[in-house]
N, C-alpha and C positions, 0 to 999 in steps of 0.2 A: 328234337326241335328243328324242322326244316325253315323254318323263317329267320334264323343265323345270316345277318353279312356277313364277310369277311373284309380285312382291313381297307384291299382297295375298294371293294366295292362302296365302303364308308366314305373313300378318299381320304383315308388317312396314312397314304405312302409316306414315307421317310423321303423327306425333302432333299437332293443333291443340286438342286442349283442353285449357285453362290450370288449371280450375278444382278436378281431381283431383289436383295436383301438392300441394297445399300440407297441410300435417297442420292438426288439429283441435285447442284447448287443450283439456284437462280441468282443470276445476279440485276440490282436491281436498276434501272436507267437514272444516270444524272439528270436533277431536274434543278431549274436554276428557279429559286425562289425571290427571290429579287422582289418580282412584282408585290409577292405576299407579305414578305417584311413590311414594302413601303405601302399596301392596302392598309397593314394595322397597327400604321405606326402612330395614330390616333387612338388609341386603345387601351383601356382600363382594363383588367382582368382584378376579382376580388374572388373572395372566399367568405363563408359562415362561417360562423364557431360553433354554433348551438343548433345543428338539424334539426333537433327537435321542437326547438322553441321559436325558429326564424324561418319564410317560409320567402325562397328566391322568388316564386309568382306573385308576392305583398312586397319584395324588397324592390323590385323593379323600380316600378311603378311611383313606390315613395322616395325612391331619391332621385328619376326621373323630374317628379314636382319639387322636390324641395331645393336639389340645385338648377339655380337660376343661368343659363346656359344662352349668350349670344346666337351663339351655331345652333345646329343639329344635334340633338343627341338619340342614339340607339342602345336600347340591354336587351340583353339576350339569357337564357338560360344554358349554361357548357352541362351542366348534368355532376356527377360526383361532386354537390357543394359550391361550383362553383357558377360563375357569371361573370358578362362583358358587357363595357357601355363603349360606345364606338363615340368620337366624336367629331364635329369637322373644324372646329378651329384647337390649334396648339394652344392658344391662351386660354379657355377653358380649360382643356386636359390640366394644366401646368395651375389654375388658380382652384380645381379641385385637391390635386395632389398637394398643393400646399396647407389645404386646411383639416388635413388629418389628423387626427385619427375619428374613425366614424363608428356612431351604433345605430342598431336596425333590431328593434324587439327588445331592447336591456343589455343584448350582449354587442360586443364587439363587432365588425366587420373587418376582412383585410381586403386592403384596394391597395394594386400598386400596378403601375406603368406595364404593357404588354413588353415581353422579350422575347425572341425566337428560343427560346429552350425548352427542351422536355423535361419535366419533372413533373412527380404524382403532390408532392410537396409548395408546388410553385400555386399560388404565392402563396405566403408563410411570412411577412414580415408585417409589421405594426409601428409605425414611426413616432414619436410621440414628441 
């Protein structure tokens, strides 16, 4: 059998350098968030209970019309369940927040005040 590679010709030498093997840190630039806190410090962030049964592009919408809102209000779809209504006055924000707890479809909803935190969890609480 004349049609045989041999190893290098495969490119499969025995590796001797060390110095490729290892990753590079990046480190990553301080960014002063300041302004982003105080963008969404008007901000609901909620959750579903029921994906299958509650549908964020119906929930919008309906609590959109059903709370009666002085200001501005905006919802957005965040994706994994969850959603945000933006609003522009604090008293709104503060006279929804008080009249929890809310449902959308039979089941539950969770709405609570935006925080700067990361969590997969967030939000998770129901006041009752």
């Amino acid at each position: 059998m004349a049609g045989r590679f041999s190893y290098a010709e495969k490119g499969k030498a025995i590796a001797t350098s060390q110095e490729n093997l290892g990753r590079k840190r990046i480190r990553a630039p301080e960014m002063d968030t300041a302004d982003l806190i105080q963008e969404n410090s008007l901000t609901l962030i909620g959750r579903i209970t029921n994906p299958r049964e509650q549908r964020i592009r119906s929930l919008i919408p309906y609590f959109t019309n059903r709370w009666e809102v002085k200001g501005g209000l905006e919802g957005s779809d965040l994706g994994n369940n969850c959603f945000h209504f933006r609003f522009t006055l604090e008293e709104d924000l503060k006279r929804i927040l008080a009249n929890r707890p809310y449902q959308f479809a039979i089941w539950m909803v969770i709405v609570q005040r935006w925080k700067p935190i990361i969590s997969l969890a967030f939000p998770s609480q129901i006041p009752f």
